[in-house]
C-alpha positions in Angstrom: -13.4 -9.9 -38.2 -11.5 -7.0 -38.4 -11.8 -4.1 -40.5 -10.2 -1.1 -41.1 -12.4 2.2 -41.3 -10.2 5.5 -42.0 -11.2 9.1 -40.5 -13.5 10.2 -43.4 -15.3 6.6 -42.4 -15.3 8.0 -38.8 -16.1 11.0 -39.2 -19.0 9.9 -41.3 -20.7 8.1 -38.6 -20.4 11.2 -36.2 -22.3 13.2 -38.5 -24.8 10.1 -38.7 -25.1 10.3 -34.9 -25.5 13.9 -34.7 -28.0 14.6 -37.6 -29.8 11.8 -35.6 -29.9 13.4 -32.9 -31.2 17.0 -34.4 -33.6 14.8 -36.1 -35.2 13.1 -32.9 -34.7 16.5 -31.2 -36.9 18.2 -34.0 -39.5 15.8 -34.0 -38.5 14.3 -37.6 -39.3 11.1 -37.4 -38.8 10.4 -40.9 -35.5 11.9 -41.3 -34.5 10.2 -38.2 -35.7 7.0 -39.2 -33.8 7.4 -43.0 -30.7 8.5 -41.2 -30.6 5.5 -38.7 -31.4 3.0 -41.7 -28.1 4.2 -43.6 -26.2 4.0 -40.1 -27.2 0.2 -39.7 -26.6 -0.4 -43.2 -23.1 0.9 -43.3 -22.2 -0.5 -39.7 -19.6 -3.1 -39.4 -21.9 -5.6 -37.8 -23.6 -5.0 -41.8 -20.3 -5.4 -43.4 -18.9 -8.0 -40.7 -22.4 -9.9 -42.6 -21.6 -8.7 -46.3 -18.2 -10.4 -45.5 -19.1 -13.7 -44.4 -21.8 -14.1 -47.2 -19.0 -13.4 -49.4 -17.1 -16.4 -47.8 -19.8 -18.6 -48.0 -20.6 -17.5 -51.8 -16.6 -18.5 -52.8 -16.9 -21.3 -50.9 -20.0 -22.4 -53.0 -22.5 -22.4 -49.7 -26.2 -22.3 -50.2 -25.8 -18.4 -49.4 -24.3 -18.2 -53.1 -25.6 -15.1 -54.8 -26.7 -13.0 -51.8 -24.3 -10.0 -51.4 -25.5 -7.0 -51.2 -25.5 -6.2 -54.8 -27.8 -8.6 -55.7 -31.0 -6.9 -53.9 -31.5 -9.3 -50.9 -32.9 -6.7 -48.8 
């Protein structure tokens, strides 16, 4: 799958990866955790996933109804 991610996307995730990195530094555990949670969910392995559930939900699959608006955390 491919998808296109611009520089403010890019840039994005290096400010992910260094605020984790401050965060493990500091001891924040929390704060790192949070930070690395919103870097997963926002990864293109997440939205390579989103993607193909979308298939599968126009293709009337049993996956129908799972994106990630419709709270299947």
């Amino acid at each position: 799958m491919e998808v296109e991610r611009g520089q403010a996307a890019r840039d994005r995730k290096a400010a992910e990866h260094e605020a984790l990195l401050e965060y493990v530094i500091a001891g924040d555990a929390e704060a790192a955790a949070a930070v690395m949670r919103e870097h997963i969910d926002t990864s293109l392995g997440a939205q390579a996933a989103w993607r193909l559930r979308k298939h599968h939900t126009d293709t009337d699959s049993p996956l129908q109804g799972t994106g990630p608006d419709e709270g299947d955390a």
